[in-house]
Every structure is written in C-alpha cells, then in structure tokens.
N, C-alpha and C positions, 0 to 999 in steps of 0.2 A: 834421635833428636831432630834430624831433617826431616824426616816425616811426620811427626807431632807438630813441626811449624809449618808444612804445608796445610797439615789439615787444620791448623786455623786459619790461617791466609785463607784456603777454602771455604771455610764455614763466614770468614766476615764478608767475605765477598757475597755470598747469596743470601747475607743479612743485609745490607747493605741495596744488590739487588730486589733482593724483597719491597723490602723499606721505602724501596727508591722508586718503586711503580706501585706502590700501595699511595705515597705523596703524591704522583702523580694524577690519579685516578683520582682522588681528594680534590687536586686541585680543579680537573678539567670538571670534578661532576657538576658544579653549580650551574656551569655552562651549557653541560647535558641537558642538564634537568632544564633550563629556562628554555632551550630548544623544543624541548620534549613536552615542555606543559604551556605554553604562552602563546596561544593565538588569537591574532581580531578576525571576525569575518564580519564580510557585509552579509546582507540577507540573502540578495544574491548567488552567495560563492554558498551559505550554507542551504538554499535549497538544492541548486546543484549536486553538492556530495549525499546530500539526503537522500535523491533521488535516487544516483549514481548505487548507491548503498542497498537499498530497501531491500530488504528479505522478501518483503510482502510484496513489492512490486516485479519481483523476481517467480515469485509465485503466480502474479497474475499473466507473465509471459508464458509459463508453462501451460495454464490453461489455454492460452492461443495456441500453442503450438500444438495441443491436445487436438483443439478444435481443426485446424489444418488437417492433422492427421485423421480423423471422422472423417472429413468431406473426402481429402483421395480416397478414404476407404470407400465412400458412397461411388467416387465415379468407377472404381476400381468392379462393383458391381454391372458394371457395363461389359466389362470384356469378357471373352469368350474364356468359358470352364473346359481343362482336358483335365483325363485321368487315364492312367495304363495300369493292366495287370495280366497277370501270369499263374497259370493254375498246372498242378500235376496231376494228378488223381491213376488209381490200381484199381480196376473191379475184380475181386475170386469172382467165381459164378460157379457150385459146389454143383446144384440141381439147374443144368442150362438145357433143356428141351419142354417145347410145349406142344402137346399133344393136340391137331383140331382135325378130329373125326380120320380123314385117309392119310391128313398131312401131319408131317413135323415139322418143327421150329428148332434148329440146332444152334446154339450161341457157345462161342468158344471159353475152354475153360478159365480164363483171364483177359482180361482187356485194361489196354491203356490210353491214357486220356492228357495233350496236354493240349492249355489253348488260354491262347495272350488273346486282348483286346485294347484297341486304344479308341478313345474317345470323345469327340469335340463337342461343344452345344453352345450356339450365340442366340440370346432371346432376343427378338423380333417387336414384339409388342405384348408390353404387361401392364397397361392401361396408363403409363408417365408416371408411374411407380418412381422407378429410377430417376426420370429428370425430378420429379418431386422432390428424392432425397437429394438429391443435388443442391438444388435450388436450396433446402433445407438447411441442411450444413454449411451454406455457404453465408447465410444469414446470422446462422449461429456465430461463424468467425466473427463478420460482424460484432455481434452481440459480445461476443469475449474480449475486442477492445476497447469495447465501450465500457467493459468493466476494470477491464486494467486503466483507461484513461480517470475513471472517477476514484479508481483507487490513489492514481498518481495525486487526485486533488484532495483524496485525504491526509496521505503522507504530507504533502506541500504545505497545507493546512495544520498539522501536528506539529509541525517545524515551525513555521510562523510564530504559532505561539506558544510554545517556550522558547524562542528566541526574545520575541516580546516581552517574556515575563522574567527572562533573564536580564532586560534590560530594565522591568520595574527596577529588579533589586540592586541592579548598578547604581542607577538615575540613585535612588534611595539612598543608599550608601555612601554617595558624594554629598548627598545634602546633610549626612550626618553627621561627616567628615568634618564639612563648612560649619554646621551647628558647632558638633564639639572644639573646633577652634576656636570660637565665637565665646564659647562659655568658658573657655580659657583665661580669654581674656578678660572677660566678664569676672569672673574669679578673683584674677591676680588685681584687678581695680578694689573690688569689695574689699579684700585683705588689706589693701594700703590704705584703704578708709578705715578698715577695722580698727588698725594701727595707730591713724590721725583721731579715731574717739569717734569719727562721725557715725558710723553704724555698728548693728550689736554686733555680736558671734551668729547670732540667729539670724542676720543674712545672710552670712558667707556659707554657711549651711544650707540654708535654700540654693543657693546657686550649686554649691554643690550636687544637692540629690538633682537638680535636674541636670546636672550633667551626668549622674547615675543613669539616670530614667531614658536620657540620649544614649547613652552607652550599650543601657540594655538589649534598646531597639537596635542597633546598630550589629550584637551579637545573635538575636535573630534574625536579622537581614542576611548574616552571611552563613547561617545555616541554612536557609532558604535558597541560598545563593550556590550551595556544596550540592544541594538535591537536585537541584535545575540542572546546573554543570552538566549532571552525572548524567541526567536524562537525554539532555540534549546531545552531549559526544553518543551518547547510546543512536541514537537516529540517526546522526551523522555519521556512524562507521568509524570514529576518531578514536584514538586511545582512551581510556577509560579515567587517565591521569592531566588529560588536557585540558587547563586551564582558560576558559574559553573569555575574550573581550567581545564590546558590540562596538561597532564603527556606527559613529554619528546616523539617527534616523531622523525621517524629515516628518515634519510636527501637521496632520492635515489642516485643511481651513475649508472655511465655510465656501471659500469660493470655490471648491473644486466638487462641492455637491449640487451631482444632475437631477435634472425631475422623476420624481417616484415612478413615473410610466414608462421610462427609459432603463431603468433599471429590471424593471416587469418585462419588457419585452426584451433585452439580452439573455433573461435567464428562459422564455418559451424558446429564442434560435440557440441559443448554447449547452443547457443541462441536458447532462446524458441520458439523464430519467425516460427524457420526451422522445430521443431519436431509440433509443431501445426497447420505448412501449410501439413506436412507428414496426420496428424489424419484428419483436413477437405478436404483432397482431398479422404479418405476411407469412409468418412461421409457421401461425393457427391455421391463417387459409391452407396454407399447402399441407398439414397435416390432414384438413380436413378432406383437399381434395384428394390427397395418397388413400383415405380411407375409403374415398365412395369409388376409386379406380378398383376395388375389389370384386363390384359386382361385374366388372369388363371380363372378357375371356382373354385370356396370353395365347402367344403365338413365336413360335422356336425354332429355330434348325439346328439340326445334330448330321454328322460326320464318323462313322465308324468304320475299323478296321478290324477284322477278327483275322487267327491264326490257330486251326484245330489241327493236331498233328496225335495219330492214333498208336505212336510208336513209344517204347519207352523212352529212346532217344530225342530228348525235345528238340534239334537242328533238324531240317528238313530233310527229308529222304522221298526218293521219285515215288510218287503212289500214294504215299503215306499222310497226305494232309490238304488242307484245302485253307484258302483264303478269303472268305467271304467280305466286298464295300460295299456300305450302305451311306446314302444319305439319307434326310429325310426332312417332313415338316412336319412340328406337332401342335396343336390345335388344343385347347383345353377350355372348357367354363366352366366352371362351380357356381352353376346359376343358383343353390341355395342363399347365396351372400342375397341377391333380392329379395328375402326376408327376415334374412338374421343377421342382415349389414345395418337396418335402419336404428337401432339404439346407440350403436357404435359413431353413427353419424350425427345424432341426437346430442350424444355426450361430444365431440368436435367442436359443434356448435355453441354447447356453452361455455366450452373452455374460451374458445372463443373471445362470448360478450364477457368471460372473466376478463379476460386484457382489457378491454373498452373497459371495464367499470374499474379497476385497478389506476388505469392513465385518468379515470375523471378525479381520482382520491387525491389521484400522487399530485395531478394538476392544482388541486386546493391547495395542497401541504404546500408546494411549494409559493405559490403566491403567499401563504401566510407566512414563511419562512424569510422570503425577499422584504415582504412589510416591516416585519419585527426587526432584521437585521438593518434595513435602512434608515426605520426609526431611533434605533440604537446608536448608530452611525451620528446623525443628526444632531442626537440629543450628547452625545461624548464630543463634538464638537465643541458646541455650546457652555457646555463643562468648560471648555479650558477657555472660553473668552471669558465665561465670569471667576474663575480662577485668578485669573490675571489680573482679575481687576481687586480681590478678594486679598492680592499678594500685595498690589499697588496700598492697599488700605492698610495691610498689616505691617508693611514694612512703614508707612506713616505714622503708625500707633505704637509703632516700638521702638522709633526715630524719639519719638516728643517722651516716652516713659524714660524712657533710656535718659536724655534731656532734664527730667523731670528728676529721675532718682539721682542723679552728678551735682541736682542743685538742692536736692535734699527737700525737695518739694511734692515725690513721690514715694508711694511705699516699695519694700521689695514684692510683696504680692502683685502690686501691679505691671512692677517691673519684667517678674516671672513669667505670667500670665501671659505679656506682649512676647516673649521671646517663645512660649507653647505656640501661641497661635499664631507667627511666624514661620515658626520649621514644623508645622502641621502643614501650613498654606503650601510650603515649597514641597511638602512630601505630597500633599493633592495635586498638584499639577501634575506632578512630574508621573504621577500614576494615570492622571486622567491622559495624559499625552500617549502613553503606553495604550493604553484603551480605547483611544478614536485610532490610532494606527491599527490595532488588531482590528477594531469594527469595522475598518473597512476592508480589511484583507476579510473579514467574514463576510462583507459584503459582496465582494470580487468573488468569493465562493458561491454562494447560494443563486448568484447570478450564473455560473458556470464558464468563469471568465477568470479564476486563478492563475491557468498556467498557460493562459493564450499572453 
C-alpha cells in the first residue's frame, strides 16, 4: 500500500514537473520569439553586417591571398637551388681482361661503387626574367584588390536595395493602414446615412469593395514584404526568421544635386575599372619585356661536393675514396630565340593594345553609365516635388467630395474616385521617395564613391 502511494506522489510530481516547464517555456516563448525575429537597422548598421557577412567578399580575400602567395613564389625564384644524393651500385665483371696486342688489361672480378653529391646553383643573370616576374605578381596583388574592393561595392550596392525596396513595402503598408482606417470610417458614416434614408444600399457597397480593393493591395504588400525580408536577412548573415524594421530615411532634394561634370570626373579618379586597366597595361609591358629577355644569354654559379667511395662499406676507409669541389660559372645562349622569339613578341604586343582598346570601351560604358544614373537621379527628384504637389491637390479634391457627399450634393462615384486618387497619390510618393534614395546610392556607385 506505501509503495502504491509513493508511486503516485512520484508520478504527479513529474506531471506536475512536466506541466510546469512546458507553462513555462509557453510563457517566455513570445518573448523569445520578439527577441529573435524584431529588428530596425539603419542602412548603416545593415551594410556593415553585409559586409562583415559576404561569402563573396570572403572569396574575393582568398584570391588575394592567392595572389601573395604567386609573388613569394616569384621572388622565391631568386634564391639559390641545392639538391643531395646518394648512390650504391655492384658491378660482376664475368669476362674482365682485354687483350691489346703484347698487353693486358686485367679488371677485377667485382667492383663497388658509392658516391653522394651535393649541389648548389645561384643564377647570376637571366635577362630581369625574375625581377619581371616580380614586378609582375606584385601588380597582380594589386589587381586582386581592386577586385575584391569592386566586389565590396556590389554586395553594398545589393543591400541598399533591398533595403530600399523593403522600405517601398513598409512606406506602402502604412499608407494602407491610414487608407483602411479612413474607409472605416467612411463606412460607419455611409451606414448611418443608409439608416437616416439619405443614401441607397448601393453606396455603402461602394465603400465597401474599395475597402476590399485596399485590402487586397495591402495583402500583396506583405507578401512582397515576406520575400524581401527573407532575401535581405539572407545578405545580412541574420537568422532566416528575422523580422526586419527600416529606421527613418532622409528624403533627397534637389539641392543636394552637383553638376553633371562633377560627378564625370569622381567616377575617372574613383572606379576601379580605370586603376586596373592602368596595372594590366604595366602587366603587358612586363610580360612583354620577360618575353624578349629570352633572346639574352643567362649566367650562373654552382657549388659542388662529390663523395666516391670504391668500397662496399659507404663510411670512409684510408685509400678507399676521394672527395672531389668544384665551383663554377656557367654561361648559356639559346641564340635560336632571335628568330623564333619575334612572333611571341608580336603576339605581347597585341595583347597589349587589347588593354588600351578594352579601357577606351570600358571608358564609354562608364560615362554612359554615370549619365543615365544622374539623369535618373535628377528626374526621381523631380518626381517627388511634383508628387507633393499632386497630394496637395488630391487631398483638396477629396476634402470638397467628401464636403460635397455629407451635403448630399455629391455622388458616391465621385466621392470614391477622390479617395483612389488619394491613396494612389500617397502610394506614389512614398515609392518615388524610395526611388530617388536608391538613384542616388546608384549614383554614388557608378561614380565609384559607395563605400568611400
């Protein structure tokens, strides 16, 4: 009997237990979860993690560090080559005498053979070969941050906007908010008019479906808004469940745009395009000149040690061996290269004028690049001053319908109509605002001035 009531005493206790950290975990999760999915960034804080984040810009360090590694191997070309070895060798000798006329030649019936060498060799001169490649790979590093730095301003750039475009759907979202309160209220007035006789059924119906019609919109804003989300924590590195806010952006103006030639000229001193067609046209030369260094003759010194030792026992024994040092200098030309070097130096040459004709293309594109995006700029300005003034008129016109339907001296059609082209007017701004923000961060790009 005691032990049947311990074991349930036991059993409610770890129900009880259970029970009691299952409530628990209930209670605190909402708090988890607002932790865990709720955050504003400025634009700021999310290029930062973007950066911080990039897989891709992660990638573009490896290739530097590749390219490091090239050049020490180039100078690593410079220092002196040794090599050591060790040899044994047995001759039988079955038939060892050779007969010349009164004499013999008697060789014993086996012989033993060992013999080490060691061996140094510093080249002297091989026409700047080597400092070539030097010089060569050191350009190239160069070159590999110049690619990771334009990579940075793609990533910076990818993040911008969809930051941007996460803030259309916000901006949007609020205004559809305000709408559908608007038509709320708009509603509950028609219905009491319905009531008092003064209007049919058939307007409170109109105001209806256009609060449908807001509705709908409002339910593709925030699918739109789930896709962004998702893309943007994906760039930023952020959990995949992070619920992402935008902190207030500042709206451009006309007064902050500089002269078109100003803008021209930061993107010839800033875009990496320009300083990396500068490094592979120095690349060319030195290729070109590593290639005509071939018809030059090299010149070398070596250092050897040898150790011949005629006994089976490879340790030295008195008698048995000999030590021969050499130094030396060796001298080579391949004077064939002056005639079967000139195509080789032919083709240099035009790889060459390919950089010069490549930097005159890229030189186009980009002036047409900086144009377009300035002009764009310019013109998404412009947008939002006549926006503003498009809101000033619509909020007037829906002021005096609104005025006009209360005194029963306007229809619902027009009444309608004033409140579409209202919360169209606030959905246009608020997009065009989004749009001269990003134009100019595309502008800051094309210029080569992102992430200065």
């Amino acid at each position: 009997m005691t032990t049947r009531i311990n074991n349930i005493i036991n059993l409610k206790t770890k129900v009880v237990s259970r029970y009691g950290l299952l409530l628990v975990a209930i209670l605190l999760l909402p708090f988890a979860t607002a932790l865990a999915q709720d955050r504003t960034l400025t634009l700021n804080e999310a290029l930062k993690l973007g950066l911080a984040n990039s897989k891709t810009l992660k990638l573009s360090q490896a290739k530097i560090d590749e390219a490091v590694s090239q050049y020490n191997q180039a100078k690593d070309r410079a220092l002196p080559t040794g090599s050591a070895s060790f040899a044994y060798s047995r001759a039988e000798i079955p038939a060892n005498k050779l007969n010349f006329g009164d004499q013999t030649i008697g060789l014993p019936k086996s012989a033993n053979a060992n013999i080490g060498m060691i061996n140094l060799a510093e080249p002297i001169f091989a026409g700047g070969k080597l400092k070539y490649a030097r010089e060569s790979t050191d350009l190239l590093i160069k070159v590999s941050k110049l690619d990771a730095a334009r990579d940075s301003d793609e990533i910076a750039y990818a993040i911008i906007n969809e930051y941007y475009n996460l803030y259309k759907v916000l901006q949007s979202k609020k205004v559809v908010a305000q709408n559908l309160a608007a038509e709320d209220a708009q509603i509950r007035q028609s219905q009491r008019f319905f009531e008092q006789g003064l209007v049919t059924k058939n307007d409170v119906l109109r105001f209806q479906l256009q609060r449908s019609n807001i509705e709908l919109n409002g339910i593709d804003l925030e699918n739109n808004r789930k896709v962004i989300n998702y893309n943007l924590n994906v760039l930023l590195g952020l959990p995949e469940n992070t619920q992402l806010n935008i902190d207030q952006l500042n709206t451009p103006t006309a007064d902050n745009i500089a002269p078109f030639q100003n803008y021209l000229d930061s993107a010839y001193t800033n875009r990496q395009e320009f300083k990396q067609f500068d490094l592979r046209t120095r690349v060319a030369d030195l290729n070109f000149k590593d290639i005509r260094a071939n018809k030059l003759p090299t010149l070398s010194a070596s250092a050897a040690a040898y150790y011949v030792d005629i006994a089976a026992n490879p340790f030295p024994t008195n008698g048995n061996y000999i030590t021969p040092l050499t130094l030396g200098l060796s001298l080579s030309w391949n004077f064939g290269t002056l005639w079967t070097n000139k195509n080789k130096e032919a083709q240099a040459k035009i790889q060459r004028e390919q950089v010069v004709i490549n930097k005159g293309i890229e030189t186009d594109n980009i002036k047409n690049e900086v144009n377009r995006d300035y002009q764009s700029y310019v013109s998404a300005v412009s947008k939002i001053n006549l926006l503003q003034t498009s809101i000033a008129q619509a909020t007037e016109n829906n002021r005096l319908q609104e005025s006009r339907y209360q005194n029963a001296t306007g229809t619902v059609t027009d009444r309608v109509d004033a409140q579409s082209l209202l919360y169209q007017a606030q959905i246009n701004l608020e997009l065009a605002k989004a749009d001269a923000g990003l134009a100019y961060y595309t502008l800051l790009k094309s210029t080569g001035t992102l992430n200065k």
